[in-house]
C-alpha positions in Angstrom: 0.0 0.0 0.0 3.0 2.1 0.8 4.1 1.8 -2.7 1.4 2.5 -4.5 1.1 5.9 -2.5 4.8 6.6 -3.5 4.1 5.8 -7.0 0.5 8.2 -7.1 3.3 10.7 -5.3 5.6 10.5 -8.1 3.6 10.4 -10.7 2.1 13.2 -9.7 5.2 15.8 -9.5 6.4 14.3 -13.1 2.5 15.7 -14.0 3.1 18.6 -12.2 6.9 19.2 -13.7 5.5 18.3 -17.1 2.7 20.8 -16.7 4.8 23.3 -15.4 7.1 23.3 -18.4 4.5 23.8 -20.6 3.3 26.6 -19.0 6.5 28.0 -19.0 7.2 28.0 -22.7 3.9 29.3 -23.5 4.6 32.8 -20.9 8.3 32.7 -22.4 6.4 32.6 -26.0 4.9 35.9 -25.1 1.7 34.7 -26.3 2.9 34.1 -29.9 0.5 31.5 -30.8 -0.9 32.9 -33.8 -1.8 32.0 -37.3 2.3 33.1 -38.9 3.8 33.9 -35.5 1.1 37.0 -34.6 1.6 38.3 -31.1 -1.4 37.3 -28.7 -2.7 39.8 -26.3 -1.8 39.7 -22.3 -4.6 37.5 -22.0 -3.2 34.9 -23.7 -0.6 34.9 -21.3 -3.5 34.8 -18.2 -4.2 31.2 -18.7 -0.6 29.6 -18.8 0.6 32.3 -16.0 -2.3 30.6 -13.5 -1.7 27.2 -14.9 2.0 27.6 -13.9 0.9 28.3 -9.9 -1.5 25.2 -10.6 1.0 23.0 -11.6 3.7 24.1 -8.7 0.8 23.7 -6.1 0.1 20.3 -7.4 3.8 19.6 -7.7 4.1 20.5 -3.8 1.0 18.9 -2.4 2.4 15.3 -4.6 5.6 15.3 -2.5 4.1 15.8 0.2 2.1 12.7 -0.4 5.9 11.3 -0.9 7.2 12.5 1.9 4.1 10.7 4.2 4.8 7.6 2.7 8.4 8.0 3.1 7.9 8.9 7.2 5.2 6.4 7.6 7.3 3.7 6.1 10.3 4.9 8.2 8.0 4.2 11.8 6.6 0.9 10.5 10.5 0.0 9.9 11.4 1.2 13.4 8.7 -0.4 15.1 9.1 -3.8 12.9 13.0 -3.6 14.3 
């Protein structure tokens, strides 16, 4: 059971990472997602801006599923020795 919430943990800051970096080169785009490489407006830099802090919140609430796992598997090894 522990390692299936290590693995949901994981998985879910490489989401988080992947997400984040795809945020990241939209913003550093500048919104240049246009039909011939037209600049967008600053709202087409709203959405990846706010997906960004989604991504790093989801990125920081996965390890701390980790870091659970890792202490509650850390007090079942101490009381098992």
């Amino acid at each position: 059971m522990i390692n299936n919430t290590l693995a949901i943990g994981i998985q879910g800051i490489q989401d988080g990472i992947a997400g984040m970096e795809s945020a990241a080169r939209k913003i550093a785009r500048g919104g240049i997602d246009g039909p011939q490489g037209t600049a967008g407006s600053t709202q087409d830099l709203i959405e990846p801006m706010v997906d960004l802090q989604l991504y790093k919140r989801s990125v920081q609430a996965s390890a701390q599923v980790v870091k659970a796992a890792d202490e509650t598997l850390g007090s079942l090894l101490n009381i098992k020795v």
